[in-house]
C-alpha positions, 0 to 999 in steps of 0.5 A, a space after each residue: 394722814 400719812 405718817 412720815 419716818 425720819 431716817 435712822 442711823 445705820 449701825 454695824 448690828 442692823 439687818 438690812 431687808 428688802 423691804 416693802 417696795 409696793 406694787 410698782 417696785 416689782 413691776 419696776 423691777 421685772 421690766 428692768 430683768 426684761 429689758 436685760 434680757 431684750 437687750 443681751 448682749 449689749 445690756 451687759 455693757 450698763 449692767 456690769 461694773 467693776 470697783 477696784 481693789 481700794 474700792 467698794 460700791 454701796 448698792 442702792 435698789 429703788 432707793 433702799 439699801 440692796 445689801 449691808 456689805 458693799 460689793 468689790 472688789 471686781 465685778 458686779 451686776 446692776 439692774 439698769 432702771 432700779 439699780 444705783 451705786 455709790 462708789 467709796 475709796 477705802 484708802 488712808 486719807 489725811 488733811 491739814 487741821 487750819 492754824 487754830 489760836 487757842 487759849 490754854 488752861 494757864 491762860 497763854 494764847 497759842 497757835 496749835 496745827 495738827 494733821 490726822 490721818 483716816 480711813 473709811 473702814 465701813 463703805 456703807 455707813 460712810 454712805 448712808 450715816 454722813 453726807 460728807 465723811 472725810 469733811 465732817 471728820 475734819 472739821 470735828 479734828 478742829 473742834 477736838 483740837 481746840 478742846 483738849 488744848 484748853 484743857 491743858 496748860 502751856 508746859 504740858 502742851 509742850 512736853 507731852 504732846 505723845 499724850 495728847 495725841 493719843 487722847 484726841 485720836 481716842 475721843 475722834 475715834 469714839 465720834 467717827 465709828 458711827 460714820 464707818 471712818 477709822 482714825 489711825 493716827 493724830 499728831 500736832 505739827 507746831 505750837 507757836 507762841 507770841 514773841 513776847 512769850 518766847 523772850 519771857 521764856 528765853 530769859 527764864 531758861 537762861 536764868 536757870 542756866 546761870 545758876 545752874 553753873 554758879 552751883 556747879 562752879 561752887 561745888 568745884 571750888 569746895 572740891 578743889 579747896 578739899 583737894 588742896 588743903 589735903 595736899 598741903 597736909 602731906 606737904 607740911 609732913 615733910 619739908 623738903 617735898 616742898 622744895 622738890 613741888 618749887 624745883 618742878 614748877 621751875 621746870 615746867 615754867 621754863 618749858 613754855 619758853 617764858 622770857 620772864 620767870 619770877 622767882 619767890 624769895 622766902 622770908 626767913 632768907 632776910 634775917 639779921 645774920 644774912 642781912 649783915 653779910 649782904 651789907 658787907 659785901 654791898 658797902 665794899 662795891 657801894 665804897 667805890 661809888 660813894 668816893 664819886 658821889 659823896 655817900 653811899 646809896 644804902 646804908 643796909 646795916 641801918 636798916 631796921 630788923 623788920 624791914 621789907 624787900 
């Protein structure tokens, strides 16, 4: 009974041998430099093959491993029957991680995209440990997007997204190292939340905005009363500064070019005394209308101390 060996992992700390390739793998191998030799020169067009400066070529000899570092870039020599190659680009790749609806930790259903951005920083473990590095770490950005926003709520997803970007490169990062794939950076593109959510939202913000100003429009007034009463202080300490704030009212009402100015009148200008001359002088110019009309229109000496203009 034969027994069977699974494969193992490539890790960055094993050794790479050349193994027992059996008796037929030596054969294999010395026709292989016989050919060549036959061949010379016109075997060094299948022999020699060159990788650009991005490049690294993962060389395979009779199915094994023929080195642990991948050869590039420029030149280098293959065998033409034992000899393959398997060519990796080492530049930053980047992909689309699909809308995803996820639930959140506060149980709001949101829309989250994000982009990720990679490199393969190890040819030979993207070869040998992974069938498909760049797929792999892409649909592994999905399930690691889906699960670190359900482990948060809808503000934090919001306002912390630098936070959350660094713990999903982290965690990826930690998952791809075995694949030689480097996470360089991960960032969410939009989160979309239902409309129901953004009016609810919406009129939230605008509530706090209203009584925002209402406290602030309150401060202001108890300001402005403060103000006040102290200026009525110093007004009250003499009285003709009193006059003086009316004559300047006057004044820059009269330039603004008003057809109309109101004038206030103070109380103590209708005391008895000033009312009594003020009926004198009315009754001799109501006289002349009254010989025509019968009687006076007002009779301001009958008029009671308390009355009101």
């Amino acid at each position: 009974m034969s027994a069977r060996k699974g494969h193992n992992p490539l890790h960055e700390s094993d050794g790479i041998a050349e193994g027992d390739i059996g008796c037929c793998g030596y054969v294999l191998i010395g026709l292989s430099y016989l050919l060549v030799i036959v061949t010379f020169p016109f075997s060094l067009f299948w022999c020699l093959k060159v990788v650009q400066e991005y490049e690294r070529a993962v060389i395979f000899r009779l199915g094994r491993i023929k080195s642990s570092r991948a050869q590039g870039p420029g030149l280098f020599f293959l065998l033409p029957i034992a000899d393959t190659f398997a060519k990796v680009d080492l530049r930053t790749f980047n992909f689309n991680i699909p809308p995803q609806e996820i639930l959140t930790k506060d149980s709001v259903t949101c829309v989250v995209d994000a982009v990720i951005y990679a490199r393969v920083f190890n040819a030979t473990k993207s070869v040998v440990n992974i069938l498909n590095a760049r797929a792999s770490t892409n649909l592994l950005g999905a399930t690691t997007l889906r699960t670190i926003v359900g482990t948060v709520g809808l503000a934090e997803l919001l306002s912390d997204r630098e936070r959350i970007d660094k713990t999903m490169k982290n965690t990826l990062d930690r998952a791809t190292d075995n694949w030689g794939v480097k996470v360089e950076r991960v960032e969410i593109k939009d989160v979309r939340l239902p409309v129901q959510m953004q009016r609810a939202m919406a009129a939230e913000a605008e509530s706090a905005r209203e009584a925002s100003a209402k406290i602030v429009s309150a401060e202001g007034e108890l300001k402005a009363s403060r103000s006040l009463k102290e200026a009525a202080d110093v007004l009250s300490e003499t009285p003709a500064s009193l006059q003086l704030r009316y004559l300047q009212t006057l004044q820059s009402v009269s330039e603004e070019q008003n057809h109309t100015i109101v004038f206030p009148m103070p109380a103590n200008l209708f005391s008895a005394g000033v009312r009594q001359t003020l009926g004198r002088l009315s009754g001799s110019l109501a006289g002349a209308q009254s010989s025509q009309s019968g009687q006076p229109l007002i009779d301001l000496q009958q008029m009671p101390d308390n009355a009101q203009f």
